[in-house]
Each structure stands twice: as structure tokens, then as C-alpha cells.
NUSELUM-979463 format. One record per residue (C-alpha): residue in three letters; y, x, z. Coordinates in steps of 0.5 Angstrom, whole numbers, padded with zeros to 4 digits, always signed. Each point is the difference from the previous one (the first is absolute). Layout:
<pados>
alaYXZ...
</pados>
This chain:
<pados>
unk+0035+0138-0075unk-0002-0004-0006unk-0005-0006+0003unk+0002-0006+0005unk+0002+0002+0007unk-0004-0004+0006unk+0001-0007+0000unk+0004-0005-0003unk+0006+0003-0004unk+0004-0006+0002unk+0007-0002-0003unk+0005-0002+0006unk+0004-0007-0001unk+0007+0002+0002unk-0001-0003+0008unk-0007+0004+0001unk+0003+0006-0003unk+0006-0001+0005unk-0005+0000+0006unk-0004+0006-0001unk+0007+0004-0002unk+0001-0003+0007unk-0006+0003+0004unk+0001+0007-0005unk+0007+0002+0002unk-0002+0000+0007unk-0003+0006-0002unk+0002+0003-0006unk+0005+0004+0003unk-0005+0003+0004unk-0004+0003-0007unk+0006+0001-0005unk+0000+0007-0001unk+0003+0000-0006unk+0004-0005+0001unk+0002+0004+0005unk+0000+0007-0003unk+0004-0003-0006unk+0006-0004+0004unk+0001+0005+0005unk+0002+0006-0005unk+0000-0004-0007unk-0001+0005-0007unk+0007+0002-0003unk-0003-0002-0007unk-0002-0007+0003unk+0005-0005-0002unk+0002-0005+0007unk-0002-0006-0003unk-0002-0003-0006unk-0002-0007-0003unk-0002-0003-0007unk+0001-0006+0000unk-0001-0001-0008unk-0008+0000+0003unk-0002-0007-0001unk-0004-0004+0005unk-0006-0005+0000unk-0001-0004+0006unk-0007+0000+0002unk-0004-0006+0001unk-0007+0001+0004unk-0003+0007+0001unk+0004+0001-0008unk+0003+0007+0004unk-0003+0004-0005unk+0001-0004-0007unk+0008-0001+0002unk-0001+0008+0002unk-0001+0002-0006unk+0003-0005-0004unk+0007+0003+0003unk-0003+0008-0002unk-0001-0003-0006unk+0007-0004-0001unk+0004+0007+0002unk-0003+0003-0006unk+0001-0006-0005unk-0006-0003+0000unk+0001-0007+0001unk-0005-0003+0003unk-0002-0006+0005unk-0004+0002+0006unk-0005-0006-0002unk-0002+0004-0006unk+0000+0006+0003unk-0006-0005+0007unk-0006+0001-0005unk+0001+0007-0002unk+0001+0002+0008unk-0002-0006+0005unk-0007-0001+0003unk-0001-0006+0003unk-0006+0002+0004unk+0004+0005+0003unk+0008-0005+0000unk+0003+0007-0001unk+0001+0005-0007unk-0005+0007+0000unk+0005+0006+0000unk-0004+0003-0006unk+0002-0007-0004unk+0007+0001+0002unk+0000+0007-0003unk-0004-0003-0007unk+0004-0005-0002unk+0007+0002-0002unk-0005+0004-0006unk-0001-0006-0003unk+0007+0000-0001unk+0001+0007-0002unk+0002+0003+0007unk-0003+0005+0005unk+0000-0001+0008unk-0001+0006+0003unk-0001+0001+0007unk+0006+0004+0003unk+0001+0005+0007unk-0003-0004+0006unk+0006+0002+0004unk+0007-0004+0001unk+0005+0006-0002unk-0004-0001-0007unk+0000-0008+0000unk+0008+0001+0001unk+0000+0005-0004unk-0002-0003-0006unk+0003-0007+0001unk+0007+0005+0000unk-0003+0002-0007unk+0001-0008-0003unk-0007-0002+0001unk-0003-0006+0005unk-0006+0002+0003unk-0005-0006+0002unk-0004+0002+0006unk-0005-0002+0004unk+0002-0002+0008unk-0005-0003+0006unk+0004-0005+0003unk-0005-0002+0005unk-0004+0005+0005unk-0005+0006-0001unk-0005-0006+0003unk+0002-0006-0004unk+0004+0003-0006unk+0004-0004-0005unk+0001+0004-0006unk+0007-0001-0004unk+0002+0002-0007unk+0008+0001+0000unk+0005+0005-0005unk+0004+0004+0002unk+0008-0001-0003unk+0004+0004+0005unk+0002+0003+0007unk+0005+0001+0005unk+0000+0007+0004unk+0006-0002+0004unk-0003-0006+0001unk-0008+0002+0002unk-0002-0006-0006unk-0004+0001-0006unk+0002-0007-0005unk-0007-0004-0002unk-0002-0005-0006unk-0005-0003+0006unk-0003-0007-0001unk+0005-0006+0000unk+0005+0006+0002unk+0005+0002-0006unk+0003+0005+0005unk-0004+0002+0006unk+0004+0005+0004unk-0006+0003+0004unk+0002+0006+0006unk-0003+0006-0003unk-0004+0002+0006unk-0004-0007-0001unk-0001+0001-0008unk-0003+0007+0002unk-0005-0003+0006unk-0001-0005-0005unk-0001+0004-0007unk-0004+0005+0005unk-0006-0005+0001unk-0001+0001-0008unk+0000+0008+0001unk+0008-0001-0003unk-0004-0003-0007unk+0006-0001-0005unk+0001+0001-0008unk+0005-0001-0005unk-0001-0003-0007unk+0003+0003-0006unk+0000+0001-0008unk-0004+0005-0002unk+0006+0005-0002unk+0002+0000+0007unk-0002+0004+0007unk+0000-0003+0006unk+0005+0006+0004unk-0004+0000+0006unk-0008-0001-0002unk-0005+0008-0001unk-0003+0002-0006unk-0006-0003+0004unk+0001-0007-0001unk+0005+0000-0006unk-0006+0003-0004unk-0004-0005+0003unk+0003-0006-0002unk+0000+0003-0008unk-0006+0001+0000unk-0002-0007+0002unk+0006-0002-0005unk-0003+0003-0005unk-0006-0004+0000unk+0004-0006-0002unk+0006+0002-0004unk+0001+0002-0008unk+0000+0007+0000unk+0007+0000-0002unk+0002-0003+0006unk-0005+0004+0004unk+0003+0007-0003unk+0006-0002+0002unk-0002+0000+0007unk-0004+0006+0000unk+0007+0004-0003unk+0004-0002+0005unk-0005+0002+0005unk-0001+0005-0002unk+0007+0003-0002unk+0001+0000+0008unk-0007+0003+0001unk-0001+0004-0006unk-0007+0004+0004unk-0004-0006+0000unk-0005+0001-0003unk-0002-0008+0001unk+0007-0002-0004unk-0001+0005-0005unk-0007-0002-0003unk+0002-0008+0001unk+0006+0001-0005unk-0004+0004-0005unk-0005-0005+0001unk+0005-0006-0001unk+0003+0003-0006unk-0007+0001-0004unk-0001-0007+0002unk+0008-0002-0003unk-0002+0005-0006unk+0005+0004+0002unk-0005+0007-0002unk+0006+0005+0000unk+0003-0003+0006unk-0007+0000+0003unk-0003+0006-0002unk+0007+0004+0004unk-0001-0003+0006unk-0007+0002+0000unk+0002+0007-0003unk+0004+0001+0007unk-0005-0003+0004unk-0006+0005-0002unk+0005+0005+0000unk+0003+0000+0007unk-0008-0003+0004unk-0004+0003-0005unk-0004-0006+0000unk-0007-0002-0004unk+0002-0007-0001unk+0008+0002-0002unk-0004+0005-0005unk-0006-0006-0002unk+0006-0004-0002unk+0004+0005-0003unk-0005+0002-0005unk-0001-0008-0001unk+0007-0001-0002unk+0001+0006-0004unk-0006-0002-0004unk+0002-0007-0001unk+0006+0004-0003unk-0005+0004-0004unk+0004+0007+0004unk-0008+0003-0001unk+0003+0007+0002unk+0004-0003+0006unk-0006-0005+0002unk-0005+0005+0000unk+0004+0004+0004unk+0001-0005+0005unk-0008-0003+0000unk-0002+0008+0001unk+0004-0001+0006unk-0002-0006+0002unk-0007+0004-0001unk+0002+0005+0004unk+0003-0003+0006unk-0005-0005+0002unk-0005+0005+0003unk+0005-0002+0005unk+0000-0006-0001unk-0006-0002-0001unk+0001-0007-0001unk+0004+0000-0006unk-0007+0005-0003unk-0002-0005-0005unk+0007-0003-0002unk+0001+0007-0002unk-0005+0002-0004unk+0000-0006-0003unk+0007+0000-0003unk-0002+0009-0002unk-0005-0004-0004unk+0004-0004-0003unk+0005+0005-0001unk-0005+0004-0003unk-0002-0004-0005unk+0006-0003-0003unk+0001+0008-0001unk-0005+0000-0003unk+0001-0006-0006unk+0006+0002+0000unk-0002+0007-0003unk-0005-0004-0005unk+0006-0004-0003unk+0004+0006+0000unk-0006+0004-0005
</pados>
């Protein structure tokens, strides 16, 4: 889900926020079966209870749930930045809310990566255990009338039943987490966390952390890039995907050894046309004419499967081909 949700996506002031938690607890109990699963056989692993109150908080003003949102998210990770400053970059005025593809987009402007974790609340608690301050999207109105809520999430209590919010005007909202879930479920439990670029969230799959890389990339100087492509792939060493973008990120760095090894790895493990084509280029940048027509004749080779990668191929062969062949008359 990476649009805006039907309707407004409303920030609650503390007094309508109160009123529709009011109207939802009636009936949350009888929806929560996470919460349900979760409190009456709690996971040995699981700490009971924890909270980090060192997350800052940024009182909300008008339908500014997002901007404060993610200026807390941004916050726990030293970037220090007013929620105001943060309004242009995520709020849309027609709509009096943030687009959740602007909330995920904006920590790259500061060197960070969002990355959507597991829709599920074991996973949610899971990574607020591992340190992190998720912010997640609520609907505190009804599926008729929705009020769509940006919070974060900075601890729990099992024992209790209580999940701990940075919510609106509430520095420390105490929430039943048999409400939070009925209220987080209207989003389809839509939750990232933001981090720096040489750490993983505990609880996200390979899926969205490459994705979040991928767009990453697109803004970030390819050293920093690369450091993300590492981490990630360090923890999912037969992505094909990360492995490509390290190497990619390292040629834009000029760090040839280092990419020329990354893609070596790739196109030896998935026999992958375009992890030969840029094998071969960065062997030949390297002036690796032997290994590069290697490469390139692989490349040749495996895009009759690949047929999209055809001409890239042939065209590096050529050119290949031709640097041997100037290389042979200087020797002469």
C-alpha cells in the first residue's frame, strides 16, 4: 500500500481522538485476535514490558500527525528536525493529511531508510523490544467515517494488555492493545521503522528491505548507498537484487576492486546476464582484458535466456573485442 487510503487521512486533536477510542473499545475485544493470541500464552523471548523514554515527542498541531510522526522517527536516530521542516516534504493541504509514500521517502533526504515491517503485532512488539520506535498508521473513526492517525510506538506493557504511543498532543498515550490492534488493522497494520543505512530493522523480509534500498539508492551518494546494499546483504546473501546494487553503488564510488567482487559473486551464484555485462565492464575499466572477455563472452551467452540484456551484451563483447584488438597493435 503505497497511495492515500479513502477519504481524509485526518489528524485527531486529543478530545476527538478520545471520542472515537470511545466508540472503538466497545468492540475491539471482539476483533483483537492478536491480542488475544499474544497475552494469553506470551513468547518466552518477548521482554513483558518495555519503554524508551529517551524517543522524543512533538505535540501535533492541525492534521500535522505525520510531519510529528516522523520527526519522532527521525529524532531516535539523531536526526534532529522540527516537524515543521519536515510539513512541505510529507503534508498535502488538499487532502489535510501525509501520503504514506511521502512519509517513506522523506527520512532519504537525510540519509535514512524507512522500511515497512510485518503487518503483524507480534512483529510490531517484537522490534519496539530490538530498540526501535515504529510509527504507525491508526484509524481512530469508523470504516464508514475514517480519521486516519499517524503515531509511534515506544513501548508495551503485556501484563498490562498496553501498548505506549507519542500520539497527537499525548506524550505518553497508554492505548489497550486490543484497541490499538482494531484500530491499526483498518490500515492493514501498516507500520515502518526508520533507521541508518548500516542497520536492519529486526522484523521487515527481504521483500521490503530491498525495496526501501532500491529507492535509497536513487538519492543517496553511492558510498552511503552501498553501505545499505552491504548490510542488507550481509543477512540476505542470495539476493540477487542487493547484490547487483552493491556492485552498482561501488563502481559509482569508484571503488572497482570492490565492485568487480561483488558482481563476480553474483554472476557466479545466479549465472545472471546483467551481472556478467557488468563484470566484464568493470574488469575492462580495470584493463582485466582476459577476465573481462570472459565475463562478456558469458554475458553473450546467457542473454539467449535473457533476452533483454541482448544487445548490452553484444555491445560490451564488441567492445571488448576491440580493446584487445588495440592492445595487440601497441604491443607490435
Amino acid at each position: 500500500m503505497t497511495g492515500m487510503r479513502p477519504g481524509r487521512r485526518r489528524c485527531l486533536a486529543s478530545a476527538g481522538a478520545l471520542g472515537a477510542l470511545t466508540l472503538l473499545s466497545a468492540c475491539a475485544s471482539l476483533t483483537a485476535s492478536q491480542t488475544r493470541a499474544l497475552l494469553s500464552q506470551p513468547p518466552s523471548d518477548l521482554p513483558p514490558r518495555v519503554e524508551w523514554t529517551q524517543v522524543p515527542f512533538f505535540p501535533q498541531t492541525l492534521n500535522q500527525c505525520g510531519p510529528a510522526a516522523l520527526a519522532t522517527a527521525l529524532g531516535t536516530v539523531g536526526v534532529q528536525i522540527a516537524p515543521e521542516v519536515l510539513g512541505s516534504a510529507v503534508f498535502v493541504p488538499a487532502r489535510e493529511g501525509s501520503l504514506q509514500i511521502e512519509m517513506l521517502a522523506a527520512p532519504r533526504r537525510y540519509g535514512q531508510i524507512a522500511t515497512r515491517i510485518r503487518p503483524d503485532l507480534l512483529a510490531l512488539l517484537r522490534e519496539v523490544a530490538a530498540g526501535q520506535a515504529p510509527v504507525v498508521l491508526l484509524n481512530l473513526g469508523l470504516a464508514i467515517q475514517p480519521l486516519w492517525h499517524y503515531a509511534v510506538v515506544v513501548g508495551y506493557d503485556l501484563p498490562a494488555g498496553q501498548i505506549l504511543l507519542r500520539s497527537g498532543t499525548v506524550q505518553r498515550e497508554v492505548m489497550p492493545l486490543s484497541t490499538f490492534e482494531h484500530t491499526w488493522s483498518r490500515s492493514s497494520q501498516w507500520a515502518f521503522v526508520v533507521l541508518p543505512p548500516n542497520r536492519l530493522p529486526s522484523q521487515a523480509d527481504e521483500a521490503a528491505v530491498t525495496e526501501a534500498r532500491v529507492a535509497f539508492e536513487r538519492v543517496a551518494p553511492p558510498a552511503l548507498a552501498a553501505q545499505a546494499y552491504r548490510t542488507a546483504w550481509q543477512r540476505w546473501p542470495d539476493s540477487l537484487v542487493l547484490g547487483m546494487g552493491l556492485g552498482n553503488a561501488l563502481y559509482a564510488s569508484g571503488a572497482l576492486p570492490e565492485a568487480e567482487s561483488a558482481y563476480d559473486r553474483v554472476a557466479q551464484r545466479h549465472d545472471s546476464a546483467p551481472a556478467w555485462h557488468n563484470l566484464a565492464r568493470v574488469r575492462l575499466a580495470r584493463r582485466d582484458l582476459p577476465g573481462a572477455y570472459t565475463a562478456a563472452d558469458a554475458a553473450v551467452r546467457r542473454a539467449h535466456r535473457e533476452p533483454a540484456w541482448r544487445d548490452a551484451a553484444e555491445a560490451v563483447q564488441r567492445d571488448v573485442l576491440r580493446a584487445m584488438a588495440e592492445a595487440g597493435r601497441a604491443r607490435r
